[in-house]
C-alpha positions, 0 to 999 in steps of 0.5 A: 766778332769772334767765331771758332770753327772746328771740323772733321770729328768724326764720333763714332769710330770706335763705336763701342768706346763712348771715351774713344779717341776722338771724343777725348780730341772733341772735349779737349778742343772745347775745352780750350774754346770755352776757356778762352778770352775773348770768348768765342761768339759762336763755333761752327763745325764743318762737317764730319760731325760722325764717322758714319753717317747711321749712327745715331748714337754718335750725334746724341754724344756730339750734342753731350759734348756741346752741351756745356760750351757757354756760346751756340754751335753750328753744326754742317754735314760732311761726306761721312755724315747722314741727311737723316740722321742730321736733320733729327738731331738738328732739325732747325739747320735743315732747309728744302731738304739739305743741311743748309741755313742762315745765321743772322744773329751777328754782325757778319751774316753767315751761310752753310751749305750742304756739299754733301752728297751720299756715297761720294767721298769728294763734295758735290752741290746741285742746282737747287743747292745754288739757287738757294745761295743765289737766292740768300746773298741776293737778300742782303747784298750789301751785308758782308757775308761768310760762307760755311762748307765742308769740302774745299772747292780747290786743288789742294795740292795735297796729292791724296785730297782735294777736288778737281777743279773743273768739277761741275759742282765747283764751277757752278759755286764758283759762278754764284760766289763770283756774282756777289761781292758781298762774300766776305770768304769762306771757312771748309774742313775735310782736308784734315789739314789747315791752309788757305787760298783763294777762290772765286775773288775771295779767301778760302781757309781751310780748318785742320781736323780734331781728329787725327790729321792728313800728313802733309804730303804734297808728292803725287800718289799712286793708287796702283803703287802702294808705297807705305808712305804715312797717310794718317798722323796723330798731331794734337787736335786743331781749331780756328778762330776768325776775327771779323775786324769789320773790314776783313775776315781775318783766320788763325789756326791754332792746336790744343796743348800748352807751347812752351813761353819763352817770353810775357809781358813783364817790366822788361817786354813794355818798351816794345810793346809801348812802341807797338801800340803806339805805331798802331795808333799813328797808323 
């Protein structure tokens, strides 16, 4: 099973551009899915679907933009999204009253959750929140499992975003999540870059944004000290692909655009591809 992920779209931030920047990064991105082979089976979109979570005519064009995929996308809300005008355009991705479901039709069973809370930057998940996961992983506790979110449950390291580890929305995820040992791992955005960790016994990976990314930057800051340090830069737009082996989750992270061969499989490349197939084979 193949399943793409992008994050962190963000549609509407130039509101009266209907081929803004952003839209240019989405169709891009889609583009390069569609076009792949294998295809993707399904593409997941963690969060941050618009910039502003009112805009109703940002949702309408993000479902332009996914109209033509030839595979089903999965929409999760972010801290930039809005409940309401998530539940109106995506109504059957909407449980007990949060951006929450099941996807059932795969191999490996995939939840999303809702860590989304209005007016907060950071992620925030509530009792109710847990006791529907609770409640969902118990289902099936012998299915492999992954969990969708939008916010990183971690310490990213990164020195302008991330949670605080002792938050009481992260412990408490953390306690469900380390209960079932059917959670497979998890897939977040919002940190506008990619990377991995581990969390509660499982992996986390982390999507990088289409648009434009976090810089990597891994120094402390200091909110009272502007220092004109870069925040924001424009690397090309970013997706994943998680490959479920049946075994494992396995991520890759990838950018948009065309890298430059240095070498294919031609007469010359055989002999060692032969020999890597057949150690393969021999295990």
């Amino acid at each position: 099973m193949l399943i793409a992920q992008v994050t962190d779209i963000h549609l509407g931030f130039e509101p009266d551009n209907p081929r803004e920047l952003n839209r240019l990064r989405l169709d891009a991105t889609l583009a390069a899915l569609a076009a792949m082979t294998p295809r993707p089976d399904l593409l997941l979109m963690t969060g941050d679907l618009a910039d502003a979570g009112d805009d109703d005519l940002a949702y309408s064009r993000l479902k332009d933009a996914l109209a033509p995929l030839p595979f089903p996308a999965w929409p999760l809300a972010g801290n930039h999204d809005g409940r309401a005008c998530f539940a109106a355009h995506f109504p059957d991705c909407v449980a007990d009253g949060f951006a929450q479901y099941a996807i059932d039709a795969a191999p490996l069973r995939i939840l999303a959750l809702d860590t989304m809370e209005e007016g907060r930057h950071g992620g925030a998940w509530c009792e109710p929140r847990a006791a529907w996961l609770e409640a969902r992983l118990a289902e099936q506790p012998e299915r492999p499992t992954l969990l969708a979110l939008h916010h990183p449950p971690i310490d990213s390291g990164l020195g302008l975003m991330g949670e605080n580890p002792d938050a009481a929305w992260v412990r408490r995820l953390e306690a469900v999540v380390a209960r079932h040992g059917n959670v497979a791992g998890m897939v977040a955005g919002h940190l506008h870059r990619p990377l991995a960790a581990r969390f509660a016994g499982t992996i986390l990976a982390v999507c990088a944004a289409t648009a434009p990314e976090l810089a990597l930057d891994l120094g402390r800051v200091d909110p009272e000290a502007p220092d004109g340090r870069p925040l924001i830069v424009e690397e090309p737009p970013a997706f994943a692909l998680h490959v479920w082996t049946g075994r494992a989750l396995v991520s890759h992270f990838a950018r948009v655009g065309d890298d430059p061969v240095l070498a294919r499989f031609d007469a010359r490349m055989q002999p060692l591809v032969r020999l890597l197939d057949a150690e393969r084979r021999e295990g």
